[in-house]
C-alpha positions in Angstrom: 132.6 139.0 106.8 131.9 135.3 107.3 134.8 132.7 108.9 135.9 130.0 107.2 134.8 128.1 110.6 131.3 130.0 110.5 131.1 128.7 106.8 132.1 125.4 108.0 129.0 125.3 110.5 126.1 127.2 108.3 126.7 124.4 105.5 126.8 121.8 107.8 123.5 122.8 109.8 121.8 123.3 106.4 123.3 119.7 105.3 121.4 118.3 108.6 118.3 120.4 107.2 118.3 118.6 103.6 119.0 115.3 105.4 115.9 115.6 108.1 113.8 116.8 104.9 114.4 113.8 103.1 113.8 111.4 106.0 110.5 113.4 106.6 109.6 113.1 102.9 110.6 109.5 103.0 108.1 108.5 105.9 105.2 110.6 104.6 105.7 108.4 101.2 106.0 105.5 103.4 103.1 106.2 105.0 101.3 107.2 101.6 101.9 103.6 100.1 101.2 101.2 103.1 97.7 103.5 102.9 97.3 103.0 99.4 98.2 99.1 99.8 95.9 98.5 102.7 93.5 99.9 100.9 93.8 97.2 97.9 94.2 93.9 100.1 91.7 92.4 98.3 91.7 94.0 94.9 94.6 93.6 92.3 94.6 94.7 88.7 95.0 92.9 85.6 98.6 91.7 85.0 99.0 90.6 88.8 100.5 93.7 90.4 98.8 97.3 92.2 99.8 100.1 90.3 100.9 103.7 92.2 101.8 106.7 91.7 105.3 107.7 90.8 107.9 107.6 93.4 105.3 105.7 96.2 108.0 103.2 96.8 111.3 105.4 96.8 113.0 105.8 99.7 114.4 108.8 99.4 118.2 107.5 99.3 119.1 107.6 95.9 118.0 109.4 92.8 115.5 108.4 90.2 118.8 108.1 87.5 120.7 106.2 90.2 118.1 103.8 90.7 117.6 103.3 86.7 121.5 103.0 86.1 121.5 99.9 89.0 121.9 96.1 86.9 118.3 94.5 86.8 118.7 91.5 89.3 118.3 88.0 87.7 114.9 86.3 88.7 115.9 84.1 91.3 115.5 80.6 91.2 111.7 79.2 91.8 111.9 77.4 95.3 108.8 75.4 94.5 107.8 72.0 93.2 104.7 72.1 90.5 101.1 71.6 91.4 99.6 68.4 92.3 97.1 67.5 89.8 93.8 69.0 89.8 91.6 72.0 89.2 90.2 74.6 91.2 86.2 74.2 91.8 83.8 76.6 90.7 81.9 77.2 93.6 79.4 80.3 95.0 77.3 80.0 98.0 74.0 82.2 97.8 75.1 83.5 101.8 77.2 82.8 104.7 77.0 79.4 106.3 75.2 79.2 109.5 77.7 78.7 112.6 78.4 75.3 113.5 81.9 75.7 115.5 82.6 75.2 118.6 83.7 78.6 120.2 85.3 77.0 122.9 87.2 74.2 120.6 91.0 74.9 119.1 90.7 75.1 115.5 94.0 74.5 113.0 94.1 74.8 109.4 96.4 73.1 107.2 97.8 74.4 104.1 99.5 72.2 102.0 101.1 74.2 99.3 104.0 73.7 96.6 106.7 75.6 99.0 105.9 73.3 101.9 103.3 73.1 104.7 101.6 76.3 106.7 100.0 75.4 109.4 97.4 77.7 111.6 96.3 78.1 114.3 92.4 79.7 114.4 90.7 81.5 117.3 87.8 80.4 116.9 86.5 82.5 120.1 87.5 85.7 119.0 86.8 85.6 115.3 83.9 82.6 115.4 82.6 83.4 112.1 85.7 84.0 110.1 86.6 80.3 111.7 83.5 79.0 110.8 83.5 80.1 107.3 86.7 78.9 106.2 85.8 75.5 108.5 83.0 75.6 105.7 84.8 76.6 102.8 87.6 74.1 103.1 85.6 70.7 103.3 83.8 72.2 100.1 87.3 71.8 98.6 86.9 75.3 98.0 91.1 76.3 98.4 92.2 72.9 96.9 94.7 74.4 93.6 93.9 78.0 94.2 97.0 80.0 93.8 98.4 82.7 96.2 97.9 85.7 94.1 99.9 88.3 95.5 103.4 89.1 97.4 103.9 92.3 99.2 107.7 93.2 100.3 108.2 96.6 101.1 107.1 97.9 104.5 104.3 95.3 104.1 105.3 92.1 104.2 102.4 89.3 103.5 101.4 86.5 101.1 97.8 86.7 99.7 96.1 83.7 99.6 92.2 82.4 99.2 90.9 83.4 95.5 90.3 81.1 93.1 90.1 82.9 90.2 94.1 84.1 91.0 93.4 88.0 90.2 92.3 89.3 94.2 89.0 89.7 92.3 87.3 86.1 93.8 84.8 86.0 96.2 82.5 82.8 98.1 79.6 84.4 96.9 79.2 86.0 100.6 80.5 87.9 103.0 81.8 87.9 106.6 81.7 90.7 109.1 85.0 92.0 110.6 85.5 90.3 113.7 88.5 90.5 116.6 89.8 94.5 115.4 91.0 95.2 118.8 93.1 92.2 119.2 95.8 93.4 121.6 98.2 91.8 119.6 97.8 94.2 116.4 98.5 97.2 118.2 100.3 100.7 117.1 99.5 99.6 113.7 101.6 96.9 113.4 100.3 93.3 112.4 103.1 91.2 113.7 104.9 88.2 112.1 103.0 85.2 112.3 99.5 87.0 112.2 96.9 85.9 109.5 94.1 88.0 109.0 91.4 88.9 106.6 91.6 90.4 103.6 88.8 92.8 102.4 87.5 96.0 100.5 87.3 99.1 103.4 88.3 102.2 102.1 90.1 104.1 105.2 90.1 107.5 103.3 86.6 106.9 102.4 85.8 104.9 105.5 83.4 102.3 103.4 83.5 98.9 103.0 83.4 97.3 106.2 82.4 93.8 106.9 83.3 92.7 103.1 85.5 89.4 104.3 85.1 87.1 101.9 87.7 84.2 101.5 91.0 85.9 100.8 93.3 86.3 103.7 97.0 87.1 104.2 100.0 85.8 105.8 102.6 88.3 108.0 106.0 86.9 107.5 107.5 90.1 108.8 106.0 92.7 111.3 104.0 94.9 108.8 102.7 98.9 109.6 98.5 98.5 108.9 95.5 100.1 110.4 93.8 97.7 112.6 91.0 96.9 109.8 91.5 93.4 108.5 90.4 91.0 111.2 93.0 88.9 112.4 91.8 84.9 112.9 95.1 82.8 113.6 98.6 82.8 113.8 101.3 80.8 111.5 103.6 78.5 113.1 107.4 78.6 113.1 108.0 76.3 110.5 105.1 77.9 108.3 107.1 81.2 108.7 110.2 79.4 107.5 108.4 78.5 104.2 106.9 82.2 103.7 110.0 83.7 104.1 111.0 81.1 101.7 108.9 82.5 99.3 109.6 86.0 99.9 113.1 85.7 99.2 112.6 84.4 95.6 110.6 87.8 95.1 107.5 89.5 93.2 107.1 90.3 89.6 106.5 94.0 89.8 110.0 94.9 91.0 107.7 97.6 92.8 107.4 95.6 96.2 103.8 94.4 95.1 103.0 91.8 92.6 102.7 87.9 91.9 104.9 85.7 93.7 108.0 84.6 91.5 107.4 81.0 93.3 104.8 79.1 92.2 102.7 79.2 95.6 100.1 76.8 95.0 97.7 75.4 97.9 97.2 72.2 96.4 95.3 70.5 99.8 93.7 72.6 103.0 92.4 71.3 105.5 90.7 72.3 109.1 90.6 69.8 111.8 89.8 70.5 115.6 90.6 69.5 118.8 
């Protein structure tokens, strides 16, 4: 016959089974939807939000009915003054401009937006034609009242920025190759805080799709887990961090961690000057 005490110990080692099983579960669907998310970084559905499959942003704390009997938060407040006046410009280049840089020359980019300024820093020696397209893009006006589309806030963390037409469907007309993939600064598949890289349309799984840069890119305000894919051009400064954490806080629409930013994020003046 069993002890009491032996009882005790078989239901508390199968209690540390159930618990390492759900972690495990928990980072494999972590795992799963930073994938999935990666994959999308420059394509968003209608409505302004990724769909997934059930349960990709659970993590594996609380039950389904636990999670549904929890108050739906209030929509926070919009931190963000509206738009200057204006409209974004319809513009399409037939291919990408021919590079006019100068490699050796420091590069910033300026975004003035609704939630306050973002400024950039480019590298315009490791990532020359990603510099030198946006360099283009920009004195065309080309990101004067676009909107920044999308807000990611579970185990990603970044602000989507650069398509005019607002859906993560807009394109320059052309593309850019990847450029800078083995920065040592995105390394173990991390993107740190303060990176801002390329968005594009490379399919990991399928491993398609490279060198489709066009001119969406996104801002890291938190340390994010993505395959080194997305070439990363720049880095935010400290007070543009302050403003995109400013904007994550008031949240996305989905509730799912993915969607269009609650505050109106609105780049309503960019510009690139060098030095």
């Amino acid at each position: 016959m069993v002890s009491q005490q032996q009882r005790r110990k078989q239901l508390a080692r199968e209690k540390q089974l159930r618990q390492q099983a759900r972690r495990e579960a928990a980072r494999r669907r972590r795992r799963t939807r930073n994938a999935v998310i990666a994959g999308a970084l420059a394509v968003v559905v209608a409505g302004g939000a990724v769909s997934y499959a059930a349960g990709a942003f659970d993590d594996g704390g609380s039950s389904r009915d636990e999670a549904d009997a929890k108050p739906t938060p209030s929509k926070p407040a919009d931190p963000c003054r509206k738009p200057a006046p204006g409209k974004v410009k319809p513009l399409s280049f037939a291919k990408e401009p021919p590079l006019t840089i100068d490699k050796s020359a420091s590069y910033t980019m300026k975004l003035s937006t609704t939630c306050g300024e973002i400024d950039l820093a480019l590298d315009a020696a490791k990532a020359p034609r990603t510099v030198n397209s946006f360099n283009f893009l920009v004195n065309k006006g080309y990101l004067d009242h676009t909107r920044c589309h999308r807000l990611t806030t579970g185990g990603l963390y970044v602000l989507q920025c650069g398509d005019p037409k607002g859906t993560g469907e807009g394109t320059p007309g052309y593309t850019v190759p990847d450029e800078n993939l083995k920065d040592p600064r995105v390394k173990g598949n991390v993107y740190p805080a303060g990176t801002v890289a390329m968005a594009n349309r490379y399919d990991p799984r399928k491993k398609k799709g490279r060198d489709t840069g066009g001119s969406q890119f996104f801002l890291v305000y938190q340390d994010s887990e993505l395959p080194p894919d997305y070439t990363p051009f720049g880095t935010i400064s400290a007070s543009g961090l302050k403003v995109l954490k400013k904007i994550a806080a008031a949240g996305e629409s989905s509730g799912q961690g993915d969607g269009m930013p609650n505050a109106t994020v609105v780049i309503d003046k960019a510009t690139v000057r060098t030095s």
